[in-house]
Steps between C-alpha positions, in 0.01 A plus 500: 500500500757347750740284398373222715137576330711521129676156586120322618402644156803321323450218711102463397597586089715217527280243642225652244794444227559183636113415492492591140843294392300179634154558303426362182392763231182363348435753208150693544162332394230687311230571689185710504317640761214271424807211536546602832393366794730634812673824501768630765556862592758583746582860586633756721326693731696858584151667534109367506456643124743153442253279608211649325681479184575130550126440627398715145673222280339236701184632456498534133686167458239384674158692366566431138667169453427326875848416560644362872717778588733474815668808622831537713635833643808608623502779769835696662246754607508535840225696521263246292405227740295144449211685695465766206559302216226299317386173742522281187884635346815279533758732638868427601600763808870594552497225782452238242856519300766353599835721505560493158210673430344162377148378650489195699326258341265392744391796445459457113445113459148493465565751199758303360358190532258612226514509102375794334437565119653879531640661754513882491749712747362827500832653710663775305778531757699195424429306830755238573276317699180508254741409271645194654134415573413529123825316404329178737146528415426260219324660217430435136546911450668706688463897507699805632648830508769535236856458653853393361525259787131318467562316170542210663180529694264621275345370159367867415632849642331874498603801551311704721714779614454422822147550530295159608178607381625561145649159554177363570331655187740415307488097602131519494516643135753259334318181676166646352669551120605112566157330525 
């Protein structure tokens, strides 16, 4: 990494600090799948295996307790383009953050403009700007990879050793053992 890319990092963690400082901590509901009625998943795309996982957990959130599900990628990829990705997937492009590594938010209003009962990051790389999106999304649960830095962020943390479909059975597991 540069040091101009290190300082648009630094840059972008402090406006996501800054982001954080402002919010009010409501403490974390109870809720049960069958509670639920609108789910988020936002994720990463470094390959097309990423998006298959996220579509999995949509599909199961879907088939066995009929919940809305909205799902919002991120890809760097250069290779992975809106023409091979899935016609009906939210993805943010390279082109659509600002220089801090932060999305513009016309790009994300629509998504932030809605209230979700859980929202579940399935990134296990610790994306600053899928975090920063997570840290404006309103949600009565938030869920994410386990990181000293997303305590702020999230009501409930795994560890997934870096591996998003473990992630993703692990979520789908506890939510399950909570109904």
């Amino acid at each position: 990494m540069t040091f101009v890319d290190l300082f648009k990092h630094k840059l972008g963690q402090w406006a996501l600090n800054q982001k954080l400082s402002h919010q009010i901590n409501l403490p974390p509901c109870p809720l049960t799948l069958s509670d639920t009625q609108s789910i988020a998943i936002i994720f990463t795309i470094h390959q097309t295996e990423d998006i298959q996982s996220a579509l999995d957990l949509k599909n199961k959130l879907i088939q066995q307790h009929n919940i809305k599900t909205q799902l919002l990628g991120l890809s760097l990829n250069p290779n992975i383009t809106p023409k091979s990705l899935e016609p009906f997937l939210d993805i943010i492009f390279g082109q659509d953050l600002d220089w801090k590594h932060l999305p513009k938010l016309n790009r994300i209003a629509y998504f932030l403009n809605q209230s979700f009962d859980i929202l579940i990051n399935i990134d296990t790389t610790n994306s600053l700007t899928l975090n920063y999106i997570a840290a404006s999304v309103v949600a009565k649960i938030k869920i994410g990879h386990h990181h000293s830095k997303n305590q702020k962020i999230y009501s409930v943390m795994f560890d997934a050793q870096h591996h998003s479909d473990t992630l993703v059975n692990t979520i789908i597991h506890y939510l399950q053992l909570a109904t």
